[in-house]
DODREN-45547 format. One line per 8 residues: number of its first residue (from 1); their letters; for each residue x, y, z of N, C-alpha, C, O, CB. Coordinates in steps of 0.05 Angstrom, whole numbers, plus 5000, padded with zeros to 4 digits. Glycine has a CB too. Layout:
! DODREN-45547
NUM = a = X:Y:Z:X:Y:Z:X:Y:Z:X:Y:Z:X:Y:Z | ...
***
This chain:
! DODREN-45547
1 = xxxxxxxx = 8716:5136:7561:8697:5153:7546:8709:5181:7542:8725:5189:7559:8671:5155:7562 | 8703:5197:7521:8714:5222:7512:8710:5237:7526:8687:5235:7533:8709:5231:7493 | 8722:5254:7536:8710:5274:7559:8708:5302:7553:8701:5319:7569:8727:5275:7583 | 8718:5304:7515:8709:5334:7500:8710:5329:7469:8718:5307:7461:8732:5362:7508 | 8704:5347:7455:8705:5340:7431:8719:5366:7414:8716:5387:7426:8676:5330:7424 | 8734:5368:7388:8737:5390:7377:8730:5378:7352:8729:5354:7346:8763:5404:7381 | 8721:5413:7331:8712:5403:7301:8732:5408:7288:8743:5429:7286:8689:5416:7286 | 8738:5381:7273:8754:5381:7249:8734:5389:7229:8710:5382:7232:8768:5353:7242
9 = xxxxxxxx = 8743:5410:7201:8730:5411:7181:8758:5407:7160:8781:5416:7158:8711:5439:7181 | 8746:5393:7150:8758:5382:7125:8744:5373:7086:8722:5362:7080:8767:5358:7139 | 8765:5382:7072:8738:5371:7049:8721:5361:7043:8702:5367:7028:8738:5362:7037 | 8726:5342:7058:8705:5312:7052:8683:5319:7078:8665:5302:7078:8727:5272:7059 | 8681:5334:7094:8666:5338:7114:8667:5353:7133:8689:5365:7137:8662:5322:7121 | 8644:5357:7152:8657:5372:7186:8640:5354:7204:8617:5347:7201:8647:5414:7195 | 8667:5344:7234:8658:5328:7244:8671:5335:7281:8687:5351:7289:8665:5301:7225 | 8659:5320:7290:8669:5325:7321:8689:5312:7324:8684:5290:7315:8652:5318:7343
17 = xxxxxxxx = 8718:5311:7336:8733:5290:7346:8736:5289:7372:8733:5311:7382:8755:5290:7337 | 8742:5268:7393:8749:5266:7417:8777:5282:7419:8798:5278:7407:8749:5238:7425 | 8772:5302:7441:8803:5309:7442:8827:5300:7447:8847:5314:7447:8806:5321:7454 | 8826:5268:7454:8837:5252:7459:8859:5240:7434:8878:5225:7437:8818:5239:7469 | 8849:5250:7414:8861:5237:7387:8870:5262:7371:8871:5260:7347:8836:5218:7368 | 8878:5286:7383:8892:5314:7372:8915:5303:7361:8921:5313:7339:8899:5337:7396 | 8932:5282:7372:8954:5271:7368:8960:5262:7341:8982:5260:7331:8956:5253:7384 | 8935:5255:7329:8924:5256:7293:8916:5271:7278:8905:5270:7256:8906:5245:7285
25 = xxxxxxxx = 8921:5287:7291:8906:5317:7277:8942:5333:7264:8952:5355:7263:8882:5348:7315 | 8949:5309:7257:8980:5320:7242:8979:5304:7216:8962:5287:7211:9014:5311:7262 | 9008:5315:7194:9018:5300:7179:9023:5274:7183:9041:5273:7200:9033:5309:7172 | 9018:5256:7177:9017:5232:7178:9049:5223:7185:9055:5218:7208:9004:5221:7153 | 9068:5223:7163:9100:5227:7169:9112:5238:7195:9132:5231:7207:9110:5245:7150 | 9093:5259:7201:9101:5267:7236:9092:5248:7250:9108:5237:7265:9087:5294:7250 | 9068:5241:7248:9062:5222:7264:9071:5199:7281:9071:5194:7305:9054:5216:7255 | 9082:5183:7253:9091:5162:7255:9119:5164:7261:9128:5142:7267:9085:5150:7235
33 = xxxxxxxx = 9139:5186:7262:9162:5188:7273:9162:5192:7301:9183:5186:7313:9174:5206:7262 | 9139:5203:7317:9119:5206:7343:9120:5179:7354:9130:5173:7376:9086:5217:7337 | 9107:5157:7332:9100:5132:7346:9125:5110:7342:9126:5089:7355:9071:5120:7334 | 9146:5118:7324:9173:5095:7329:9188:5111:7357:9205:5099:7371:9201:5093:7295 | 9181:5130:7361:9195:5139:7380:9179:5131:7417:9185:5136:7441:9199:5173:7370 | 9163:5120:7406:9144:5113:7431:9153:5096:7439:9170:5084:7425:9118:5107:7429 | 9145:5085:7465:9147:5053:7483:9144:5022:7471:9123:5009:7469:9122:5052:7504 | 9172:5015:7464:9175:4996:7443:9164:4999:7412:9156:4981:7399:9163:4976:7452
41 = xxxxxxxx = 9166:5019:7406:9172:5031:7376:9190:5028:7370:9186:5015:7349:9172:5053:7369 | 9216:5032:7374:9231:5032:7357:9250:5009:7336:9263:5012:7315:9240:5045:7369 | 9245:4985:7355:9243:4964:7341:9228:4959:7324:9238:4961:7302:9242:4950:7352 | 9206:4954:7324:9175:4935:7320:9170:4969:7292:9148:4970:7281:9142:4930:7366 | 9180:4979:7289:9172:5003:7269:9197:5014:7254:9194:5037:7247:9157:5029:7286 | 9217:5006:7248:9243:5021:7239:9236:5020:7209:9242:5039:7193:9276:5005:7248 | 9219:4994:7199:9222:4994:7168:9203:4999:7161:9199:4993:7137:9229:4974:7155 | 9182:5013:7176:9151:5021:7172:9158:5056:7154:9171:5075:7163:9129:5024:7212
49 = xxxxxxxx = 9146:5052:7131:9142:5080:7120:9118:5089:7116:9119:5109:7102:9154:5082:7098 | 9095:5083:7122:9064:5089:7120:9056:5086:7139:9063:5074:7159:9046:5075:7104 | 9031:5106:7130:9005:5093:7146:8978:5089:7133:8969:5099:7113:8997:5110:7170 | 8966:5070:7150:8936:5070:7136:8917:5071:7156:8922:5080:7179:8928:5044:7118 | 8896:5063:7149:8869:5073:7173:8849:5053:7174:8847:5036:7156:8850:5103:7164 | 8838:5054:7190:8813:5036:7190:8794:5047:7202:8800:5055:7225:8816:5010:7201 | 8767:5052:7192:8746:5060:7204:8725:5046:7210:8709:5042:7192:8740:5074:7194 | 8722:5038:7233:8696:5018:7251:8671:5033:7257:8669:5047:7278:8707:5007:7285
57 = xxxxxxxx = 8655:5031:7243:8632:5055:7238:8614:5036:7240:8611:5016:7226:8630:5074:7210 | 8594:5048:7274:8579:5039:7283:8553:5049:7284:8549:5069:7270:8589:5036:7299 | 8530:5037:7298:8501:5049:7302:8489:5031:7312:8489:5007:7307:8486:5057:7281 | 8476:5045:7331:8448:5027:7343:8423:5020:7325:8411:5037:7312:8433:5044:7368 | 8416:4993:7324:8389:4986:7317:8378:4975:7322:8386:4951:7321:8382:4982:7304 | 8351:4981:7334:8341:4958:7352:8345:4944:7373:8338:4921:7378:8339:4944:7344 | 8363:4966:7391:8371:4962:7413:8400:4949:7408:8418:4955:7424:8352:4947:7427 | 8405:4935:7392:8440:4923:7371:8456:4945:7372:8452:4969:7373:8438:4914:7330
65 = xxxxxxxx = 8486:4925:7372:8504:4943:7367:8501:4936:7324:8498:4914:7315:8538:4934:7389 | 8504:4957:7309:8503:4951:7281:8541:4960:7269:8552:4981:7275:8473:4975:7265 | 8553:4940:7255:8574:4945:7249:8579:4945:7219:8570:4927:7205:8587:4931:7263 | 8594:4967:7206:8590:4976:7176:8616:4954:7162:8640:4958:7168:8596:5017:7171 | 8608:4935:7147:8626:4920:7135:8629:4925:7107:8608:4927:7095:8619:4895:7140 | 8652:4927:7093:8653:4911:7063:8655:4895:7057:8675:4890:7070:8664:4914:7047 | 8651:4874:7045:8660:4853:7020:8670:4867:6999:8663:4884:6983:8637:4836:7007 | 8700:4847:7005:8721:4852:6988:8719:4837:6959:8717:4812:6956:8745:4846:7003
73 = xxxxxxxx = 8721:4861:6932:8725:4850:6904:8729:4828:6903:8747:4819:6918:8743:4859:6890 | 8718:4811:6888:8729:4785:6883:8760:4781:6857:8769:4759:6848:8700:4768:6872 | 8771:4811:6851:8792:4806:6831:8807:4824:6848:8830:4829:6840:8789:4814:6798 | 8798:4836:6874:8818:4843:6891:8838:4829:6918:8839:4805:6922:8807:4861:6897 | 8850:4845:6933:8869:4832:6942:8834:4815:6973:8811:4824:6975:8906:4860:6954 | 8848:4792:6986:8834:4785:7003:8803:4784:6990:8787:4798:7002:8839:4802:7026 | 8796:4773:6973:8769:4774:6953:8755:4753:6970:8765:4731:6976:8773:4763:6915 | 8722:4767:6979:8699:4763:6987:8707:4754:7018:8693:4737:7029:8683:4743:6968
81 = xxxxxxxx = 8726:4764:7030:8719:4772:7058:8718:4800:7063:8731:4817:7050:8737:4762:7078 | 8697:4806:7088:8694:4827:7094:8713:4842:7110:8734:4832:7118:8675:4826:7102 | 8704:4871:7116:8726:4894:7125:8719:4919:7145:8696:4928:7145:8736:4907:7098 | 8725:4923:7151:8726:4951:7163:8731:4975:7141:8752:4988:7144:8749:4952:7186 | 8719:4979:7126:8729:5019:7105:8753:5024:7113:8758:5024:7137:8710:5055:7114 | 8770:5031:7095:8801:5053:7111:8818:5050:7080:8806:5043:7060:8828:5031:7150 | 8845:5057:7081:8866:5065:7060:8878:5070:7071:8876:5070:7095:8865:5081:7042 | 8903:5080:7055:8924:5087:7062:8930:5123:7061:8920:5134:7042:8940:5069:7047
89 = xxxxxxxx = 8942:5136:7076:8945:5168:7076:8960:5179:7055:8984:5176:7050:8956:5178:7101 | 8943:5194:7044:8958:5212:7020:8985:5231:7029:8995:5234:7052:8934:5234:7008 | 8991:5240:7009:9011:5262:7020:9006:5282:7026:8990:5294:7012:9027:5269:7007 | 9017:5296:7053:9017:5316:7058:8989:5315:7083:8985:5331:7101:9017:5332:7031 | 8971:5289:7076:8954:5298:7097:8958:5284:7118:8979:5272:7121:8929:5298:7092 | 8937:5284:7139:8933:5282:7172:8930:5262:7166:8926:5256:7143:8912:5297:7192 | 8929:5234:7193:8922:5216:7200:8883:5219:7202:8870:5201:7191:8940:5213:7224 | 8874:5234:7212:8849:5239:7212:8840:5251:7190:8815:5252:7189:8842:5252:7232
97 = xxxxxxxx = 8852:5265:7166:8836:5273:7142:8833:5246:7125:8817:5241:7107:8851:5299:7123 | 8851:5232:7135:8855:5207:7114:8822:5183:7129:8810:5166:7115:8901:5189:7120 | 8817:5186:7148:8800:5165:7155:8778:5174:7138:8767:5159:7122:8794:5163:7187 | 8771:5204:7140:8749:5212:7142:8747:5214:7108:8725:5209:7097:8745:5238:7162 | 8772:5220:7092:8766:5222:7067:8767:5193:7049:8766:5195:7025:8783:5242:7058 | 8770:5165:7061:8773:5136:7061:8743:5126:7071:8734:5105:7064:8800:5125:7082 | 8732:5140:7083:8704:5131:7088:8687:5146:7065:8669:5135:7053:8693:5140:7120 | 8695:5172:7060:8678:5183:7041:8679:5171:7009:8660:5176:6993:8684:5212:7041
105 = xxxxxxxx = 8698:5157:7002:8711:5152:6979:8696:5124:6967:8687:5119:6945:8743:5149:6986 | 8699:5109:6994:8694:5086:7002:8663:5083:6995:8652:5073:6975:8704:5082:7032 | 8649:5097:7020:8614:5097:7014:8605:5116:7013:8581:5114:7009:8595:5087:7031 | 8613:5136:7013:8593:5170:6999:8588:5171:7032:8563:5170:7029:8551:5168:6967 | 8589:5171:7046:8579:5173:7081:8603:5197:7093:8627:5197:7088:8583:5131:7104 | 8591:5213:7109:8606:5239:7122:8605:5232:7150:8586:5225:7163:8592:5270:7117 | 8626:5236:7157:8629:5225:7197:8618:5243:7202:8617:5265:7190:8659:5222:7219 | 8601:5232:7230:8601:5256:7246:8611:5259:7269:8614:5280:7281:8579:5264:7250
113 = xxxxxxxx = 8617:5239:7275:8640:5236:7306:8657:5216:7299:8652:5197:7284:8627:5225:7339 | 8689:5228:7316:8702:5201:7314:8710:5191:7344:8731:5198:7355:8730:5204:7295 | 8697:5179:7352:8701:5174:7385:8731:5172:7406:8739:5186:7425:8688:5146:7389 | 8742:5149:7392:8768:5152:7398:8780:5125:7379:8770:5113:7361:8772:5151:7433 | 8803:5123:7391:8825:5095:7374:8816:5074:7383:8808:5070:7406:8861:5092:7380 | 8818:5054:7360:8812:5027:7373:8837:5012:7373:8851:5013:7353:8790:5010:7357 | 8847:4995:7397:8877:4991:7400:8874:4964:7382:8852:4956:7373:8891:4987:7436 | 8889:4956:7379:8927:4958:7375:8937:4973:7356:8927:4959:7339:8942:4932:7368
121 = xxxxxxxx = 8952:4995:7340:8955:5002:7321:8972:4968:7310:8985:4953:7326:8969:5032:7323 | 8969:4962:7284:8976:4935:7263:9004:4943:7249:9003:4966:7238:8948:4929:7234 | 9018:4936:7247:9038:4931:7228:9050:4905:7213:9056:4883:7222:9054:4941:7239 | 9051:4915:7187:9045:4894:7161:9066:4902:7138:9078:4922:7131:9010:4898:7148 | 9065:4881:7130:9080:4885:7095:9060:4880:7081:9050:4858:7081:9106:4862:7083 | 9048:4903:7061:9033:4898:7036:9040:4879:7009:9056:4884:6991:9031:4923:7027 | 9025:4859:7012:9031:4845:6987:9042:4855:6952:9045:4841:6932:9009:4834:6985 | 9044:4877:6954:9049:4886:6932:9071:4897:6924:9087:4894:6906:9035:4898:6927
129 = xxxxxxxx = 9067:4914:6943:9092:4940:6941:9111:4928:6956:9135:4928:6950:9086:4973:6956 | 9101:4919:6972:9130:4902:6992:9137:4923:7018:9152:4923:7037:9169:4898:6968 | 9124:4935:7012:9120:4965:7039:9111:4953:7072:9098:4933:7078:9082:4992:7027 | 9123:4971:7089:9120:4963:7112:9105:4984:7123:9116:5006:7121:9143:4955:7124 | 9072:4982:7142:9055:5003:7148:9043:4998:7170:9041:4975:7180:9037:5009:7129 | 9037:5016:7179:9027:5014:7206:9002:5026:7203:8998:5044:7187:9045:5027:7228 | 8982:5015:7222:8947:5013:7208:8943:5017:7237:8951:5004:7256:8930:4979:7189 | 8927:5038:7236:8907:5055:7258:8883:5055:7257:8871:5071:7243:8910:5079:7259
137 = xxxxxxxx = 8867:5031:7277:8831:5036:7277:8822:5057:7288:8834:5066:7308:8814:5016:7291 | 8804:5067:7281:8777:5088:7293:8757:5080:7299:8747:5064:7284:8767:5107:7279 | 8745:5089:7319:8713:5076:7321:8696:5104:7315:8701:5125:7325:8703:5060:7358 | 8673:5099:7294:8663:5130:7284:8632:5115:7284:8624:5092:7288:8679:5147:7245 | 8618:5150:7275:8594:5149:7279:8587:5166:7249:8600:5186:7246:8585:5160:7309 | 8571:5161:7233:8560:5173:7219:8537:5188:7221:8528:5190:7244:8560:5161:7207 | 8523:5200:7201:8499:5221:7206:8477:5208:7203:8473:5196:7181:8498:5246:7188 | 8460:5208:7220:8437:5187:7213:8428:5191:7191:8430:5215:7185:8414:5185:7229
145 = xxxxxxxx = 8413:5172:7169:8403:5182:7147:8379:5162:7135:8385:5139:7136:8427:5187:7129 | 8359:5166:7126:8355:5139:7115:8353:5133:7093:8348:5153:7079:8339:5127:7121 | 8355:5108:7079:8373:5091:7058:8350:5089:7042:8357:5078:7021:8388:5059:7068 | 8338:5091:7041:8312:5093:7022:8289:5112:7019:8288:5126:7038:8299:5073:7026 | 8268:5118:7001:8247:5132:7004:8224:5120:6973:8232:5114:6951:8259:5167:7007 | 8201:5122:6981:8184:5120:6951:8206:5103:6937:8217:5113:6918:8176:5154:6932 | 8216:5072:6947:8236:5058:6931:8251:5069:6924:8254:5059:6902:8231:5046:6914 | 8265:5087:6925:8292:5097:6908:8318:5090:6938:8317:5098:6961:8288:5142:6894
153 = xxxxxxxx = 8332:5080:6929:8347:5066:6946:8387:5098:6946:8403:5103:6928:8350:5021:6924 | 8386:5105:6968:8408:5123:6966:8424:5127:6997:8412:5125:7018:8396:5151:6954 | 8451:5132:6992:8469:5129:7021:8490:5120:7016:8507:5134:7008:8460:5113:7043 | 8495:5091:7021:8521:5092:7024:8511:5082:6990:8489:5078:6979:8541:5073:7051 | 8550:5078:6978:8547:5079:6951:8589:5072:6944:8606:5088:6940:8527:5117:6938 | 8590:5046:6946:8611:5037:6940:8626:5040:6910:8616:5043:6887:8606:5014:6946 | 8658:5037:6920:8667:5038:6899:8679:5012:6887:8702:5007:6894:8682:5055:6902 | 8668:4994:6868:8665:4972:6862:8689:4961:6853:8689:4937:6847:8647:4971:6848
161 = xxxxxxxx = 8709:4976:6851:8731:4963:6843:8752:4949:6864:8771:4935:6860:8743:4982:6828 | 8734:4964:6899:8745:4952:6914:8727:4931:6941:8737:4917:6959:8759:4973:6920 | 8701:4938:6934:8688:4922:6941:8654:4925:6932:8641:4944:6923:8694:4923:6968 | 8647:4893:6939:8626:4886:6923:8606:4884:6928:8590:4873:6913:8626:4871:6914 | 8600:4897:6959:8573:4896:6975:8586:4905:7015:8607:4900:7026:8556:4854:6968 | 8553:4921:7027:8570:4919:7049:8542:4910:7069:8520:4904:7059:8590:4951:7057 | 8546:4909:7092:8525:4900:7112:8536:4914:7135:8560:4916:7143:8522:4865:7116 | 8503:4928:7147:8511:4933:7181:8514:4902:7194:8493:4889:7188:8481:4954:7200
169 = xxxxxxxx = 8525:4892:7204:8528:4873:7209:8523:4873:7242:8526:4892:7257:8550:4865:7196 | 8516:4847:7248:8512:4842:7277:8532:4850:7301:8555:4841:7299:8509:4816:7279 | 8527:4863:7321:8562:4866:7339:8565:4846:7358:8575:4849:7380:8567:4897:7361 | 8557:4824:7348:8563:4789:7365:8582:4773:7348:8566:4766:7331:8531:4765:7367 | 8607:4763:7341:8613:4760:7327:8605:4725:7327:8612:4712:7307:8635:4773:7325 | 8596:4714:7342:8577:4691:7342:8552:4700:7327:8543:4678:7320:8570:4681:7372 | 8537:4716:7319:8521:4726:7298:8529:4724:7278:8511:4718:7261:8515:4746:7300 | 8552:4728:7269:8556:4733:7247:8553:4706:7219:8555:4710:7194:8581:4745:7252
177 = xxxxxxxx = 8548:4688:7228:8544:4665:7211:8560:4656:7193:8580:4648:7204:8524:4666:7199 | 8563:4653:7156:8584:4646:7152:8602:4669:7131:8618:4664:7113:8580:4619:7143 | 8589:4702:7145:8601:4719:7139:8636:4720:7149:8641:4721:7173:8583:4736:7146 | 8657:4721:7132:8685:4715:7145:8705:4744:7139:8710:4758:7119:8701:4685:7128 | 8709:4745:7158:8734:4774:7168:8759:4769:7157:8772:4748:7160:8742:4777:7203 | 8768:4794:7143:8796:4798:7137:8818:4794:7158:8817:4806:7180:8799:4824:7127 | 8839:4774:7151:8857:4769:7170:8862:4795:7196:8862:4819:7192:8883:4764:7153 | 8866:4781:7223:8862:4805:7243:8846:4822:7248:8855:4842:7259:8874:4818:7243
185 = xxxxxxxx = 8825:4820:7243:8807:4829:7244:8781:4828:7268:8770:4846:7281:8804:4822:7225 | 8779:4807:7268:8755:4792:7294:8770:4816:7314:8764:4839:7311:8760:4746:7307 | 8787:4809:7332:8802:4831:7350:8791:4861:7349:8778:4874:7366:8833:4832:7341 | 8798:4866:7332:8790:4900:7330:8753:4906:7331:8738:4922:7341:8805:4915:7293 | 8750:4883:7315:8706:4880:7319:8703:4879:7336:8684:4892:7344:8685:4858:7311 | 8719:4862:7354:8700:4861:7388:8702:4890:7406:8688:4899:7424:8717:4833:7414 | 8729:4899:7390:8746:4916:7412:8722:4939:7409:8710:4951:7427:8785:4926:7402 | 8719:4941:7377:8701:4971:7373:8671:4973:7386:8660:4993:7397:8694:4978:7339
193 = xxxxxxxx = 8659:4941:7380:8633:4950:7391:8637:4947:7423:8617:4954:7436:8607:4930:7380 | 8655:4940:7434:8656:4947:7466:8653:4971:7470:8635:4980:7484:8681:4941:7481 | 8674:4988:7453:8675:5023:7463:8657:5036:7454:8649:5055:7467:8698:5041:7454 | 8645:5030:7427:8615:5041:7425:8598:5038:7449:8587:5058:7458:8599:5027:7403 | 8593:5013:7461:8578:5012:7481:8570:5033:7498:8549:5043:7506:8586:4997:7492 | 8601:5036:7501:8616:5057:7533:8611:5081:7514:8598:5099:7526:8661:5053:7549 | 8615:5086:7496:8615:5117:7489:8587:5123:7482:8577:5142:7493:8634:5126:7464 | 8576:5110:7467:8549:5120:7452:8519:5108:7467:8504:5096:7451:8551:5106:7416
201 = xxxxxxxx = 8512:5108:7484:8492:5089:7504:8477:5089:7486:8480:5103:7466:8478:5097:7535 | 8456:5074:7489:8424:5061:7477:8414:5080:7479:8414:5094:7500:8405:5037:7491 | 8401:5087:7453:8383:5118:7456:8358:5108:7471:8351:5085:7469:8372:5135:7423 | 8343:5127:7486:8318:5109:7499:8300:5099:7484:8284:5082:7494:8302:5121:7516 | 8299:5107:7459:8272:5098:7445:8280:5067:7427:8269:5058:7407:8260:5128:7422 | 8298:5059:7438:8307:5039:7419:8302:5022:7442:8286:5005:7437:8337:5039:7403 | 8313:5022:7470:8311:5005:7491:8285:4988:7492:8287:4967:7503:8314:5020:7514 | 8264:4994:7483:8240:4973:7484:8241:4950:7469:8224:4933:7471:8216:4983:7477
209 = xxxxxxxx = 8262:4949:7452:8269:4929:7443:8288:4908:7454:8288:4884:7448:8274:4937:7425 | 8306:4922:7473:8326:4909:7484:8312:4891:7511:8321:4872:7525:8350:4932:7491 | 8287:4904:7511:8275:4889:7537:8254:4869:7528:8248:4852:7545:8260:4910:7560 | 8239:4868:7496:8230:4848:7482:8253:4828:7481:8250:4807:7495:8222:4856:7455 | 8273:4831:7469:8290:4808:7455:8301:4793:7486:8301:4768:7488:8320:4823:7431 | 8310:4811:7509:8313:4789:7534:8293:4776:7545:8296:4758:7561:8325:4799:7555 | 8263:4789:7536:8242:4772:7547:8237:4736:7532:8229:4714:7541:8214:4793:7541 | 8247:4745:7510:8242:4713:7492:8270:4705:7493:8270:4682:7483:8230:4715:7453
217 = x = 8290:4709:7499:8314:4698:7508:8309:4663:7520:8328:4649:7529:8325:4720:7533
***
């Protein structure tokens, strides 16, 4: 669990981070010369020239863990499985401006915490470019808000060219029914709503639910 927090302010928003993740609070290119130089880096990363991000953006409801998914374009790459939000880092910026401006891009939504990393950082060859990248999860929290009023429906608000719908989705992945995850994926879902657990407890007013749903268990 985080044991402090500092505010990043950045374009796209101002948000708390665990101090634990300062280590992202750089150019991305620094970064990643940081992490081939790490404990078995330097193999497993020599032909890696990127990075990208992934953001696991969570919330309680109803006593649930709620997890923020896309569905992927159907004329895009991996079409109509779902995702975790993220991209790849622009130039010149941070590992952490890039999550936070990949979530905003993504669904119009402003972090408001980013708790900490969700392990393993991924490394991949992109089908396209033929590029070799190394992909960093986050587990985040957005600003509560709500998604409707007098029917007018507003919040999150996708960009359709890369996906085609999203769902808080269940944090059981036996819940999830015959909703299906982007390759490697399942792993990092379980991993995030664990640390949500540990970081973000059940607000109390939600708990009367958690003690309905084990009563009809």
């Amino acid at each position: 669990m985080a044991t402090g927090f500092f505010r990043l302010d950045t374009p796209h928003g101002t948000c708390r981070v665990a101090e634990s993740l300062r280590k992202y609070n750089v150019p991305w290119d620094q970064y990643l010369e940081v992490l081939k130089r790490g404990p078995g880096g330097t193999e497993s990363l020599d032909q890696v020239t990127g990075i990208s991000v992934r953001a696991w953006l969570c919330k309680w409801k109803r006593g649930e863990v709620r997890v923020l998914l896309g569905k992927r374009a159907e004329n895009d790459s991996s079409p109509n499985l779902h995702e975790a939000f993220g991209g790849g880092c622009d130039r010149k910026e941070t590992v952490l401006e890039a999550v936070i401006r990949e979530v905003w891009e993504e669904t119009k939504q402003k972090i408001w915490v980013i708790h900490d990393e969700v392990p393993e950082v991924e490394v991949f060859c992109t089908s396209n470019s033929k590029r070799w990248i190394a992909q960093v999860h986050f587990l985040l929290s957005v600003k509560p808000a709500r998604e409707s009023f007098c029917g007018k429906r507003f919040g999150i608000k996708l960009d359709s060219e890369e996906h085609q719908s999203f769902i808080w989705a269940n944090g059981k992945l036996g819940a999830l029914g015959t909703l299906r995850l982007t390759k490697g994926s399942h792993r990092h879902f379980e991993s995030a709503v664990a640390m949500f657990q540990r970081n973000v407890p059940c607000p109390c007013w939600q708990k009367p639910w958690v003690f309905l749903r084990r009563c009809f268990e």
